[in-house]
Legacy VTK file of the C-alpha trace (Angstrom):
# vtk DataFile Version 3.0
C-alpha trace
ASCII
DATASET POLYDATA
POINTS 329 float
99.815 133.612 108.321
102.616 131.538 108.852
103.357 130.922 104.918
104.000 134.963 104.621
107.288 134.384 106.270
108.601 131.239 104.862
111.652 132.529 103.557
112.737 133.999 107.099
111.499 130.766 108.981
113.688 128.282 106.500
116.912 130.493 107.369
116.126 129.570 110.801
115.693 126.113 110.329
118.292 125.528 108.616
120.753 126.535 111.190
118.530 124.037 113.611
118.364 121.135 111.104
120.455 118.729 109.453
121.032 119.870 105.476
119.157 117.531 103.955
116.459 117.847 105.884
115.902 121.460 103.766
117.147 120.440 100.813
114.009 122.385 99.314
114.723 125.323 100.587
117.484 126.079 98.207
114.888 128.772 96.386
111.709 129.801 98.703
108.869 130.956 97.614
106.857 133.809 99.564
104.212 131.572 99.902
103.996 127.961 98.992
101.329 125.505 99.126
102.472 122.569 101.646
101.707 119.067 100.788
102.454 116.116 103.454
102.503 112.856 102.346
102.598 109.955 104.991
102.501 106.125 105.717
101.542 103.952 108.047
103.348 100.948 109.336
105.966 101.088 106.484
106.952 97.570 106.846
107.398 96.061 103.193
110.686 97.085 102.141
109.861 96.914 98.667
107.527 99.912 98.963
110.214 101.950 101.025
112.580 101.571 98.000
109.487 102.630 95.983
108.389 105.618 98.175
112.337 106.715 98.063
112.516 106.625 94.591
109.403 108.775 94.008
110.875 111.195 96.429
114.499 111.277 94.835
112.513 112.218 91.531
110.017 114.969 93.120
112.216 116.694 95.901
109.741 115.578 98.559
110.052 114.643 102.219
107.649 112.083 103.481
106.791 110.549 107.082
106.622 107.300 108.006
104.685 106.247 111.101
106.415 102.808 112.000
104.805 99.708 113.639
107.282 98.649 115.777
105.999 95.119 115.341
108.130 94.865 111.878
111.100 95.256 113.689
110.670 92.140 115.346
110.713 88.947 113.859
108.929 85.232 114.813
111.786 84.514 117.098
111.783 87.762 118.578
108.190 88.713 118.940
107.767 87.996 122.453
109.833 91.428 123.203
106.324 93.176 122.584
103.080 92.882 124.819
100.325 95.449 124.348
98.206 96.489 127.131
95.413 93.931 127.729
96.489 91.743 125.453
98.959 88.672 125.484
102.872 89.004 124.986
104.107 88.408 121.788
100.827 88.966 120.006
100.104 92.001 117.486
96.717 92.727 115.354
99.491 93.121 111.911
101.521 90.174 113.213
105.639 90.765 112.690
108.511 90.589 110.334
108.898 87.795 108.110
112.311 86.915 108.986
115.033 88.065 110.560
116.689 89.119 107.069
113.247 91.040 106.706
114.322 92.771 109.893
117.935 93.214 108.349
116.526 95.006 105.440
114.163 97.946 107.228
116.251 99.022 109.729
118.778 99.692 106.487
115.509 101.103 104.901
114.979 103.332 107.689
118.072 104.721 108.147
118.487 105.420 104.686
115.199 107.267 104.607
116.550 109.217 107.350
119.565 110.039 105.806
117.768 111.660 103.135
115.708 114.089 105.127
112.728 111.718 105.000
110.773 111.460 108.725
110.516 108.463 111.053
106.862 108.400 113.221
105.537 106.533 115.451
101.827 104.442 114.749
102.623 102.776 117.921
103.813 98.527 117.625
100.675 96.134 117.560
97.998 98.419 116.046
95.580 97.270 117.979
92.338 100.071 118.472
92.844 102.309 121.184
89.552 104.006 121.836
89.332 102.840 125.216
92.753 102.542 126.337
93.736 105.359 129.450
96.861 107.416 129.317
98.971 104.252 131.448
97.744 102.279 128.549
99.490 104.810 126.047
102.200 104.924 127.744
102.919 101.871 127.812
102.711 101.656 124.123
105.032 104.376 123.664
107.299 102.734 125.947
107.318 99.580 124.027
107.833 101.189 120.889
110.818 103.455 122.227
112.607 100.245 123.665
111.869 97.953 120.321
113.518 100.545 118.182
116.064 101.530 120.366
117.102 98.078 120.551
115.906 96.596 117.618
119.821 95.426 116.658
120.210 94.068 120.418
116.974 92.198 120.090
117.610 90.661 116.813
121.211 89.773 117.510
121.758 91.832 114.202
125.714 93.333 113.704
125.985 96.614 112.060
124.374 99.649 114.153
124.762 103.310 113.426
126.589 105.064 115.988
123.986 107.483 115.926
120.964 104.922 116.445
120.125 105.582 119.803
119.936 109.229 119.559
117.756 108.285 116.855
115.252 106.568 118.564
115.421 108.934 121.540
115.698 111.870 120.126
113.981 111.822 116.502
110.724 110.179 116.627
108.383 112.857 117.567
105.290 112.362 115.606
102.423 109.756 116.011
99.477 108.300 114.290
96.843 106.644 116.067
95.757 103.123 114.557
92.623 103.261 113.079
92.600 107.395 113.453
91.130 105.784 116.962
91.277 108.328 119.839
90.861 108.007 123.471
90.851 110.573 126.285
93.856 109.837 127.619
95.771 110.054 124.587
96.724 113.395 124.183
97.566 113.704 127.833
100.080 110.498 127.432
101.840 111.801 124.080
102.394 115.429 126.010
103.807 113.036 128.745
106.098 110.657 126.250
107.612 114.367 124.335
105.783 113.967 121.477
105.552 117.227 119.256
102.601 116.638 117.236
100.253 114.015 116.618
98.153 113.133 112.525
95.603 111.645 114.371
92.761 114.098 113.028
89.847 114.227 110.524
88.477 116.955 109.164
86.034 118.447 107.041
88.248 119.664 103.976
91.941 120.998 104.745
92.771 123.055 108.194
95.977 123.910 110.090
96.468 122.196 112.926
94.915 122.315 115.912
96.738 123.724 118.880
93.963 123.873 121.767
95.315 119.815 122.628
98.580 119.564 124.602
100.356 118.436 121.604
99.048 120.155 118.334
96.763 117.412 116.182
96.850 117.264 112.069
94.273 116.201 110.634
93.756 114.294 107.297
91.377 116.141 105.465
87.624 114.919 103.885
88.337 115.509 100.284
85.607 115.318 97.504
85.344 112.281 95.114
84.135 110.053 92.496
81.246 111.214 90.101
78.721 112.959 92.728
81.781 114.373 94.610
81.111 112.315 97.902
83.565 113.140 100.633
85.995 111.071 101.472
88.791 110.974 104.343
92.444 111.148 101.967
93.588 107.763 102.782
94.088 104.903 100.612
92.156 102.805 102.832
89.415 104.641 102.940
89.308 104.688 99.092
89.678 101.478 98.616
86.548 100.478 101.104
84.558 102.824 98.955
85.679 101.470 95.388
85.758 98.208 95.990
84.136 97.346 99.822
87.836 95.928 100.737
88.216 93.823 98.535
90.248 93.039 95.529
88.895 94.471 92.090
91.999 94.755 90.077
90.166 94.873 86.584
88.958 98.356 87.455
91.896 99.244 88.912
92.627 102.158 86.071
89.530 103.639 86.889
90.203 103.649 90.353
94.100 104.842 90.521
92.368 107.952 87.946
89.140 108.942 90.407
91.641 109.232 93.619
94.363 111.414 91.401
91.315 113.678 90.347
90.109 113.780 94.170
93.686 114.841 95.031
94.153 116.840 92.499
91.272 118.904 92.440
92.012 119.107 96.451
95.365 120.362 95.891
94.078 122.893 93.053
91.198 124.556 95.396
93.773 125.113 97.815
96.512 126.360 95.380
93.876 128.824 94.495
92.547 129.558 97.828
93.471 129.523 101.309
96.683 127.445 100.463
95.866 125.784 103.341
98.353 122.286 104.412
96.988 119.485 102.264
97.465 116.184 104.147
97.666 112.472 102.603
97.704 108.833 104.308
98.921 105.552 102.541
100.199 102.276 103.908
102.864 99.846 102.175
99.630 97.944 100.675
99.472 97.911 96.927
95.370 97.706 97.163
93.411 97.553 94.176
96.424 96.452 92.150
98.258 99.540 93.226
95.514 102.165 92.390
96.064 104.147 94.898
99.819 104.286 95.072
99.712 104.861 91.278
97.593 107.541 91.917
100.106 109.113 94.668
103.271 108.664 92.268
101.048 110.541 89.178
100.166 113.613 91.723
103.625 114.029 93.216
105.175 113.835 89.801
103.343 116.546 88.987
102.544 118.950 92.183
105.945 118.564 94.193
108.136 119.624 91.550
106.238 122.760 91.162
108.185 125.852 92.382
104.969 127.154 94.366
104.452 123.859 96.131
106.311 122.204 98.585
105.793 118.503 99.561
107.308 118.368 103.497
106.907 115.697 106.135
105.027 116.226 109.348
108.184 117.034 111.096
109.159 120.060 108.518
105.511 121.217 108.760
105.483 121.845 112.719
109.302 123.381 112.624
107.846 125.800 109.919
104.988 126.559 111.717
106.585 127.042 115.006
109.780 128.652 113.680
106.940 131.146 112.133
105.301 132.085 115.420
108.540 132.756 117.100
109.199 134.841 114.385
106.206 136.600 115.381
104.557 135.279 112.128
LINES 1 330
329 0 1 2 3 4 5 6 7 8 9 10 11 12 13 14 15 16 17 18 19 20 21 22 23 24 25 26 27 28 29 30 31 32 33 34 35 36 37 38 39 40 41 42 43 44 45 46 47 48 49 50 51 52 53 54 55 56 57 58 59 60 61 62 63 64 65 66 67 68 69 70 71 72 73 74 75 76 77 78 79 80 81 82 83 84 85 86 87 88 89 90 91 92 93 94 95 96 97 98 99 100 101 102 103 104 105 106 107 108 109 110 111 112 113 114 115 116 117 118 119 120 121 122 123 124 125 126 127 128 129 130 131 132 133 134 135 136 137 138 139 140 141 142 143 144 145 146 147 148 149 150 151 152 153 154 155 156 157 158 159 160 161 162 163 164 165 166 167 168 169 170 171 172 173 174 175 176 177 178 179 180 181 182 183 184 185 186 187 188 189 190 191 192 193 194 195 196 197 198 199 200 201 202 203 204 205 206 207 208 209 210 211 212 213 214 215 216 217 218 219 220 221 222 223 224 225 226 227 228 229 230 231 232 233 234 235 236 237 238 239 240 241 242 243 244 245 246 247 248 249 250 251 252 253 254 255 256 257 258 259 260 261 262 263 264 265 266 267 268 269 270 271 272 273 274 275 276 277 278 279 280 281 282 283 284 285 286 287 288 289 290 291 292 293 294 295 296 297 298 299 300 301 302 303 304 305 306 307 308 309 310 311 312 313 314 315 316 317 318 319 320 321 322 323 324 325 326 327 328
């Protein structure tokens, strides 16, 4: 298995990579457990400073899969129309303000300089389950030109040198709104370069899945609560079980400790076991008075620091795992 050879692998990614990107691979281990934490939309720059911060104290990488949507504000929002629906209209709305703008593309670049990943969840998150690949492709295309140009757009002074290659070059990954497939998405990301997409479910942690034209992750149906009901390992998902949606922030305690015992007695059966990839999803929502992000900051705190652990984004994941197999791993 691909773990066997991790030492070998990071030698060869390094060379590939930017430093940071490794940073963890100062001391290897033979055979780590791999935890990927991710978010969608990542819009509320608040929560990026807090996500940075709890990687700064853990060592860990994360992904964010980016709404493009938040890097257009009011006055700019009619640089986005989904397919079938109106221009300038998105199911998450937009930025604030421009300043709101101002403030995440500094987030994101930041992120990136630290070795953190940049994905893609598309711009309007509107549900694709019936859209056709033209349909996905024209939602990648959106997103590649909003980011690429999100300076232009916004008349905002101050752009890397390095931006474009960026957003040309760098986003690789995807998230489906909604975990909402069609047929003709897998077909379109092979099309629009994509290396991977997180769009998956599954019953309890797997590798990924390389029978599609671009290998799927999946987040993984975890165990949870008092009879141990499974549960997909998403904040959302969590919070529509605790609370059906809506805000219950007096039992919030109880609810930030039952999701750190799902993921933590996830993360232990693996650890013990197959050692598996175990997979995570959060958005820049503080639900349930911040349960579940509570929950998230209690785990890493304690798992990613761990010498036998290491907590990698999406992108890390597939170079390991490719690196491996070329490696004849």
């Amino acid at each position: 298995m691909f773990v066997q050879r991790h030492a070998a692998v990071a030698a060869i990614l390094a060379a590939a990579f930017p430093t940071a990107l490794f940073a963890q691979e100062a001391a290897p281990q033979a055979n780590p457990q791999y935890v990927v934490i991710s978010f969608d939309g990542a819009h509320d720059n608040a929560l990026w400073q807090r996500s940075r911060a709890l990687a700064t104290q853990t060592g860990a990488h994360f992904t964010y899969f980016l709404s493009c949507v938040y890097l257009l504000s009011p006055e700019t929002k009619s640089a986005y129309q989904a397919p079938h629906h109106s221009r300038g209209r998105s199911n998450v709305g937009f930025a604030e303000t421009r300043e709101d703008v101002v403030g995440r593309l500094q987030q994101i670049w930041t992120a990136r300089s630290e070795g953190h990943e940049i994905g893609s969840h598309g711009c309007g998150h509107y549900d694709g389950k019936d859209w056709s690949k033209a349909d996905w492709l024209t939602e990648f295309d959106s997103f590649s030109k909003i980011v690429r140009d999100a300076y232009t757009i916004n008349a905002i002074d101050g752009e890397p040198a390095e931006w474009n290659s960026f957003a040309e070059n760098e986003i690789k990954g995807f998230r489906v709104p909604y975990l909402s497939t069609s047929k003709g998405l897998d077909a379109a990301l092979a099309q629009a370069g994509f290396q991977y997409s997180a769009s998956g479910v599954s019953d309890g942690p797997v590798e990924a899945d390389r029978k599609p034209k671009v290998p799927l992750y999946s987040l993984p149906m975890v165990p949870e609560g008092p009879k141990s009901r499974r549960i997909i390992a998403m904040d959302y998902n969590l919070y529509v079980r605790h609370s059906g949606g809506k805000e219950k922030t007096e039992d919030s305690a109880a609810f930030s400790e039952r999701t750190y015992q799902a993921f933590k007695t996830a993360y232990d059966a693996e650890i013990a076991g197959k050692k598996r990839p175990l997979q995570f999803g959060f958005h820049f929502v503080l639900m349930n008075g911040g349960a579940y992000w509570d929950a998230l900051e209690r785990f890493a705190r304690e798992v990613c620091v761990r010498p036998d652990t290491k907590c990698v984004s999406y992108r890390e994941l597939e170079a390991l795992t490719s690196a491996a197999k070329s490696a004849g791993g």
